[in-house]
Structures are given as C-alpha cells and as structure tokens.
N, C-alpha and C positions, 0 to 999 in steps of 0.2 A: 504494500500500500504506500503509494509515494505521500509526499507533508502534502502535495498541492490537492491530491483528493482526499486525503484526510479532514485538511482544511475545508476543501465545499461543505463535505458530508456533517461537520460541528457545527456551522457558522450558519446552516442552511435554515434550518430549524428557528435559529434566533429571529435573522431576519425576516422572513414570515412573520413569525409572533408581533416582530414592530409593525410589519407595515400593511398588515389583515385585524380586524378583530380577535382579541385575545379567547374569548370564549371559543369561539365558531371555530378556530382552527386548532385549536388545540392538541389533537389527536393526532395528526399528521407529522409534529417534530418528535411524538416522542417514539413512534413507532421506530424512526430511527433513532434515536437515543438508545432506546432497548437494542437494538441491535447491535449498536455499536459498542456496548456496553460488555455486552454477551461475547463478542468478536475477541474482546482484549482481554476476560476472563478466561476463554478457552487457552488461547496463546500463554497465558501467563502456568493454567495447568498442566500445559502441556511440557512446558522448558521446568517447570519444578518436577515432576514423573520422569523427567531425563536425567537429572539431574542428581535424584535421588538415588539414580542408580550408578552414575558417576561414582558418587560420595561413597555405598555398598564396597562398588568396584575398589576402589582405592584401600579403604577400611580388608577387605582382602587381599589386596593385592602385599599392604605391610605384615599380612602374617607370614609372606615367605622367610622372610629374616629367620624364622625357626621351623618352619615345615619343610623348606628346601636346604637337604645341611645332614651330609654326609655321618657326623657322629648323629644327630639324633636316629639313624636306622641302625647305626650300631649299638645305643643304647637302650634304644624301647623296641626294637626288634628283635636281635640278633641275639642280646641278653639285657633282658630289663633290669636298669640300675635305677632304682627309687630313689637315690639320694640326687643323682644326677636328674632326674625326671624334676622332679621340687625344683632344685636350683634354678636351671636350663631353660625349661619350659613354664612352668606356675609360675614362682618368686618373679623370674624376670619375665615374663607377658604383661603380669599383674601388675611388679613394679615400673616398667619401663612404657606403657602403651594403655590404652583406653580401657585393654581387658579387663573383665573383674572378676571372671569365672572361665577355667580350662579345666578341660578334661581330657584324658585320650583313651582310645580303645585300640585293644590292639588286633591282631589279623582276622581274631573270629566276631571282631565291634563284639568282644567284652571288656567291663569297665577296669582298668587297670590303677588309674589313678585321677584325682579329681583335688581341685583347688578353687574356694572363693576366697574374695577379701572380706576383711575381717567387718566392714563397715558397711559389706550389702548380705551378711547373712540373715539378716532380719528381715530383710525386704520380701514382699509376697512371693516377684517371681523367684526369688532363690533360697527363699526358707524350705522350699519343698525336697531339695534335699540333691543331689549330683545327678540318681537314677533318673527321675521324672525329668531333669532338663534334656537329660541324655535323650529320653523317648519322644521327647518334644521334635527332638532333630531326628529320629529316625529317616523321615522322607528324605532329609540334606542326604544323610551318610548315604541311605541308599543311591542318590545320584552322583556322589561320589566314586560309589562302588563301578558303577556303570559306566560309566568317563573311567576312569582307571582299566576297565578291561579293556580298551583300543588300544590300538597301536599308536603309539609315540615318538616322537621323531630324536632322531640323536643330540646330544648338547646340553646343557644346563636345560632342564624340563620345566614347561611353564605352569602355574600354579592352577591346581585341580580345586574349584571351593567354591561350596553352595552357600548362602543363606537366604535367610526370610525373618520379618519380624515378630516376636511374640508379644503377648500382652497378656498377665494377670495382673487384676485388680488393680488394673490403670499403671503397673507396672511394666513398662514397654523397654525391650531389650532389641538390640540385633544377634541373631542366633547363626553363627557359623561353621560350616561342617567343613574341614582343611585337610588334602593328605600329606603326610609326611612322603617326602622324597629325597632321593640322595642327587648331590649335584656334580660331583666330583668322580662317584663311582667308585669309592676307595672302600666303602659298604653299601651292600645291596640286601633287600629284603628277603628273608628263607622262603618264601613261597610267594604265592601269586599276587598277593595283597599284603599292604603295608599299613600301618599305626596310620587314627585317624585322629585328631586336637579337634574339641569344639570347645566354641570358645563366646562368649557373652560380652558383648558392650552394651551398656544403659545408654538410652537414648529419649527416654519420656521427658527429661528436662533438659539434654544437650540440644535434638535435631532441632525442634520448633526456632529456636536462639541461634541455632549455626545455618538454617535454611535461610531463616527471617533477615538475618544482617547480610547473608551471602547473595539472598534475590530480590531484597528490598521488599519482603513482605510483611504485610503489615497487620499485627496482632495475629502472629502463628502460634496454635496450640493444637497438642494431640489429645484427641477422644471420640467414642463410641459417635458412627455416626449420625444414630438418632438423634442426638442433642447439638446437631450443626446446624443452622438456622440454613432458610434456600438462599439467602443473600449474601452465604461466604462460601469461598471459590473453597475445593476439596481435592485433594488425591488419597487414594486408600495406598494404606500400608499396611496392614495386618489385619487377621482376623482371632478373633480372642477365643479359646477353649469353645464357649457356650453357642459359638457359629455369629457373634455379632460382630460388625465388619469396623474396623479403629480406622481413623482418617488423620489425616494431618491437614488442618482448615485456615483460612486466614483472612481475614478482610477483602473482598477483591475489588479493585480499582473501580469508579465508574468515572472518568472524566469525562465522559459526555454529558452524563446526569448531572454532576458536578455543575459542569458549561452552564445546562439548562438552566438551572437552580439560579446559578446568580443574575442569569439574563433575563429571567420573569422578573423581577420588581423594577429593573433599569425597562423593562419593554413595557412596563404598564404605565410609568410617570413620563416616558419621553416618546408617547405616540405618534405627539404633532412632530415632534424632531426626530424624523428617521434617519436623518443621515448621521447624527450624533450616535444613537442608539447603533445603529450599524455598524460603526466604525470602533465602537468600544468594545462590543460585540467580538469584533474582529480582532482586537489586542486581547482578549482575553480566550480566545481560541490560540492563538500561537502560544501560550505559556502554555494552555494544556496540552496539546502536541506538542513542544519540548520534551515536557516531563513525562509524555509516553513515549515518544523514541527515544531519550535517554533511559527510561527504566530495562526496556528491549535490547539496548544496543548493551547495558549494565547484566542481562541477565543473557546475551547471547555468547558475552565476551569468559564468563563463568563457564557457560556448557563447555566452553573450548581452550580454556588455561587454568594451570594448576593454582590453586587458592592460597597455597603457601609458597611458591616462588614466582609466580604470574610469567612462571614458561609456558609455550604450548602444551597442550597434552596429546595421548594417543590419540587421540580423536581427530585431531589436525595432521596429523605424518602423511596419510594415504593422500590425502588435499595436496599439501606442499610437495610432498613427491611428484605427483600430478602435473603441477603449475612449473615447479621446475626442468619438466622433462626434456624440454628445447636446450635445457642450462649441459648438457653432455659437452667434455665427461663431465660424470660429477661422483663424489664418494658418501657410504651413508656411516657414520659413527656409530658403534654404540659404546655404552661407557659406565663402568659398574665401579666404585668407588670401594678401596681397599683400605679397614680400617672402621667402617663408622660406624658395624655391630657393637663393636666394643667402643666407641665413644658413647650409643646410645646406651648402654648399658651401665656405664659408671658414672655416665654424668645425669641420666634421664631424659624423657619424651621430648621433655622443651628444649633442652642444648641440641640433639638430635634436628628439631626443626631449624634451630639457629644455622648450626652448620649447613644443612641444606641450602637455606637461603644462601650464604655468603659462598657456596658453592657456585649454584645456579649464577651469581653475580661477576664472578668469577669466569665463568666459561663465558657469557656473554659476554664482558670485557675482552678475552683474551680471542672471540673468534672473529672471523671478516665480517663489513658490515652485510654483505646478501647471505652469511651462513643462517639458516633457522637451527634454534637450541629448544631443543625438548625433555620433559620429564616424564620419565616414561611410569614412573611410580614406584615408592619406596628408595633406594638409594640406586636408581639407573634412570643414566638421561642418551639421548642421545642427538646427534646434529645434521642434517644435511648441507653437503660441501657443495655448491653448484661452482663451473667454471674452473675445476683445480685437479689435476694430475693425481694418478695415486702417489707417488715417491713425494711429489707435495704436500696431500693430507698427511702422509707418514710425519715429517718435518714438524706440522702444524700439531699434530697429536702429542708428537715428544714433547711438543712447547706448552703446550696445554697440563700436561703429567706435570711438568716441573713447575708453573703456575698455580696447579692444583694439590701440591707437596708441601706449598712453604704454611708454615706454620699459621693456626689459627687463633682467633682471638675472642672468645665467648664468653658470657656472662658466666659461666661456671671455669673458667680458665683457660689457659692453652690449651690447643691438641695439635697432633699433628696427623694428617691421613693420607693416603695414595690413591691412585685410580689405575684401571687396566683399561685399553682399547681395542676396540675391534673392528675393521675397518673392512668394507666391500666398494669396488670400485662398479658403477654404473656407466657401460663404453654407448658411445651412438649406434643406435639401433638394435641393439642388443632384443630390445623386447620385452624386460624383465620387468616385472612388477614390484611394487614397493614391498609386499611382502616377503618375494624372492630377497632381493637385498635386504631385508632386513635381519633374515632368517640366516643368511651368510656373514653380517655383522656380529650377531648374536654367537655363531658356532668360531667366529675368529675371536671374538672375547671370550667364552670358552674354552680356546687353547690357550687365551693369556693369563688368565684368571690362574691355568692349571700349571704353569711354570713361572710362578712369584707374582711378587707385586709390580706394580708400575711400568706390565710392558705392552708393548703395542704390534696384536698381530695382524696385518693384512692379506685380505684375500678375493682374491680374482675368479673367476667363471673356471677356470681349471684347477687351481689351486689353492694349499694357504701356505703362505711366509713368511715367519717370521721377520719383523724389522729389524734391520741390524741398527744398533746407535742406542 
C-alpha cells in the first residue's frame, strides 16, 4: 500500500463528513475506517505469529551449546556420570540461560535425571513434579525420535528440537524436546538413538514485555482466550490441559478510527469553512500514516535482524545471496567462535550477550563496506564476500581471527576468545544455490573447528584446503 493511497483512503472519509451533512453520511466513512482498521490488525498479527516463532527458533537454537558436544554422549550415553550430568547440563542450563527446568532421558526416553531451580518449585506448572512435565512433552520427544531416524548429512549436525507452549494455572512455560548429539565424532551413541534434554523457560511474565517493546505492542498480556475482548488483536500460543486455547492479546492499533474521532468535532464546528477543515484534516492524516509505516517498517526490520546484535539473520542469507548473484566471484563465510562456552559459563547469560555484541561490532568494523554480516544464532555468524577472490577472503578471514583475538573488555572483566572459519568460494555460473554454499562453508569450518583454534579452512566445488598462514 503506497503513503499516497493510504493517504486518499484516511482523508476521504473526513472530507465528506465536512463538506455533506454530518448525519446523512455518516455511514459511508466508517465503513472504510473499519476496514482499514481491520487491514492493519491482520498485518500486525500476522509479523507477531512470525515472529514468535523466530524468538522459539533462536531460544533452540542456544541449546546446542550442550546438546551438540561430543563429551555429553560420552557421559549420558556411553556411561552415565550423574555428577557430570548436575554440573554440565542442570547447574549450568539453569545457571547460565533462561532455563529453569532440564531433564534428560536417555535411549529408551527413561527419566535419568531431572533439575529445577530452586525459586520455581513452587510454581503450579513445576510443583507437579519432573514425570508429569516429562509426559507433557511426550508429543516433542516423539518428533524428535522421528527426525532422528533420517538420514543426516556429514559435519557438525544441525540441531534436532521441538517445542510448544504449556500453560497451568496461568503458568505459561516454553516446553523443549532437544537431542543430544556429538559434533566432533570423538563419541558416538551405543545404538540407534541418543539422550534426549527437555528443558522449560517461563515465559507468562517474560514474552508479553519482550514481544510488546520488540513490536511496539501495546498493553500485551497472556491469557485464556475467552477473556480477550473482540477489540484486541490475538495470536494463540498454547493450549492448556482442560483443551482451553491461551493467546497472547494486545491493544490493536486503529489509526483510522483514531483519524475519524478527532475529525468529527473539527467537521461539525467548521462546516461553512471547508477548506480549513480539509486541510487540517489533511495534517492530521500524514502523522497517522507516519506512525503506521514507521510501526511496519519497526516490526518488518525485527522479523529480519537479530535483537541482540541488529545483524541480519537467517532469514535474510537466501535474499542476499540472491541479490548478490551478479557480484561473482564471491565467497560465503561461516564462523563459529572459539572460546565463548566457557566465557558464558563463568561469567553468565549477560556477559555472554555483551560479548556477542562487541563481537558482531567487530566483524562489521573489520569487513568491506558491500560484505553483509550475519548471525546465524547462538555463537555462529556468518558473511557474504561479493566481488573478492578466494586466496582474498582467505587474507580477509586471517585478519578478521586476529581482530577477533585481541582481548575483550566487559562489565564482568576481560576475556579473551578465538574464532575458526570456513570458507566456500561461489565461481560464475557455477549454478549453486545459497544452500549449496552454505552447506560447504559449514563442513570447511568443521574441519577447522577439528584441528585447533583460530584456523581458517577453505573450500572449492572439488575440494577442501587448508589455508596456509
């Protein structure tokens, strides 16, 4: 919808109102008011249901840090160390991340071992005790189990994880079913199936407050949806034990309505002066249009970059790969940071993020102004090179590693951390899709990942090489 027909379709209505009888026409601006109204509620529930699932996606995607991770199959599989399992997995999920409840099961999904914090055993949904949540997620594990029986391609394995929300007694959780996998291949699971972590983040008082500042919604709260009036905008997100469906509701915009409102009292005292009324009219239409294409353009710019480093996210790679296709040759980075398990571990969630940032700011400092920089989630980002030689990006990568080495400076203190790269060259006319290349990036940081820190391997349609330097 361009501003200039948005602008008729506000401004129309008014005008009328001034320059017809106010009674007599009444009926005709609001028919479209309601429409327009309705138009921008849809739009607005439709990028927060995207979005939501964003936010899931991500919240999964940081449990690989301990699902994908060679000792954990050698400990909860191979031979189960309880002390190890506490430490490793519980202490640090709970201490370090959103979690508040883990459990694992192991190859036959029996309960092995189970942990909440100490400050939600009381809470409805987790006073019920490890079993019950465990059977909550039955459906996750079994789609777990099912994705696990395919075939998988070679390389560091991408992460298997279902969830869906739960809710007792207005106790609203995110419920995640995650499998443990090894990344390295240095331990492999005794049989066909491996250890599964389910794992709980509360979210009855976080999402409403992280959706609402994130899409600019206004008065979000989650609850049963019988008690959501029809005049606030809604997405369902769970359904609670008794089959009643939970919604996440919030105020939904009507700047048309809005428009109308202030423009009846101005349309009724300035009949005789229509061209006054008209023209006010008309200023007070463009401030409402503003503040809908800025709310649009505020909640289109969310579905498509990371909230904590405002890099692109996966969502934009296939696009940008796309648009740069002409840009041949060109290289696709990927880049996994060596080191920041254990900064998020000793220092906690929030230094974790810190570093992030100052990461993400970093690589965007240090690359060319046409390279796009992305976060691909959790501690991997990766770039597309347009216009640059392979033995080029190799140069550009070594520079980036030693930019990305020197020492850090966060509210909890120094650290120091590394990164590895992986690097696939996209030649003219090759053909290849962004996945292709991406998929080649991924298995060339995979073999650097697997011989130390800080190196950089690339690789070609025939091969991989290591960088020398």
């Amino acid at each position: 919808m361009t501003t200039r027909f948005t602008h008729l379709k506000l401004v129309g209505p008014a005008l009328i109102l001034t320059a017809i009888v106010i009674a007599g026409l009444a009926a005709i601006p609001s028919f479209g008011v309601a429409r327009l109204d309705a138009e921008s509620r849809q739009r607005q529930e439709t990028l927060v249901k995207r979005n939501i699932a964003v936010w899931t996606s991500d919240l999964e995607f940081a449990l690989t840090a301990w699902t994908i991770w060679d000792e954990s199959i050698a400990k909860l599989d191979n031979t189960f160390d309880f002390e190890w399992a506490d430490r490793n997995i519980g202490q640090s999920l709970i201490g370090t991340s959103r979690t508040r409840f883990a459990a694992i099961l192991n190859a036959d999904d029996t309960l092995i071992y189970s942990r909440t914090a100490d400050e939600m055993k009381d809470r409805a949904f987790f006073v019920r005790g490890p079993e019950v949540i465990v059977s909550d997620a039955r459906t996750l594990i079994e789609r777990v189990r099912s994705e696990e029986a395919k075939p998988r391609p070679e390389g560091i394995p991408n992460p298997i994880a279902f969830s869906k929300v739960e809710v007792v007694n207005n106790d609203a959780v995110l419920l995640t079913a995650s499998l443990f996998q090894s990344d390295f291949k240095t331990s492999m699971p005794r049989g066909s199936r491996a250890p599964i972590l389910v794992s709980a983040v509360p979210i009855a008082g976080s999402l409403p407050e992280f959706l609402g500042n994130r899409f600019v919604l206004d008065d979000a709260s989650v609850g049963p949806l019988k008690t959501v009036g029809a005049d606030r905008a809604r997405v369902e997100i769970a359904t609670r034990p008794d089959g009643e469906t939970e919604v996440l509701s919030w105020r939904s915009p009507t700047p048309a309505k809005d428009l109308l409102r202030q423009s009846l009292p101005l349309a009724v005292v300035v009949t005789v002066v229509l061209i006054f009324g008209g023209l006010f009219s008309l200023r007070l239409s463009r401030k409402a249009i503003s503040s809908i294409l800025e709310s649009e353009k505020q909640m289109r710019h969310a579905a498509t970059h990371d909230f904590l480093t405002g890099l692109a996210n996966r969502s934009l790679l296939a696009p940008e790969f796309a648009r740069l296709g002409s840009a041949r040759p060109m290289t696709v980075v990927c880049i996994d940071l060596d080191g920041f398990k254990s900064v998020n571990d000793r220092h906690g969630h929030a230094a974790g993020d810190e570093l992030l940032q100052q990461v993400a700011a970093r690589l965007q400092g240090g690359c060319k102004e046409d390279d796009v920089v992305f976060r691909l989630g959790g501690d991997e980002f990766a770039v597309l090179m347009p216009h640059i030689s392979l033995a080029d990006a190799e140069w550009h990568c070594r520079r980036l590693s030693s930019i990305l080495s020197q020492p850090y400076l966060l509210s909890a203190g120094k650290v120091v951390i590394g990164a590895s790269f992986g690097i696939a060259d996209v030649t003219i006319g090759g053909g290849e899709t962004c996945e292709e290349a991406l998929r080649r990036a991924d298995q060339a940081l995979y073999q650097a990942k697997g011989t130390g820190r800080g190196n950089v391997v690339s690789s070609t349609a025939n091969d991989l090489a290591l960088a020398v330097g």
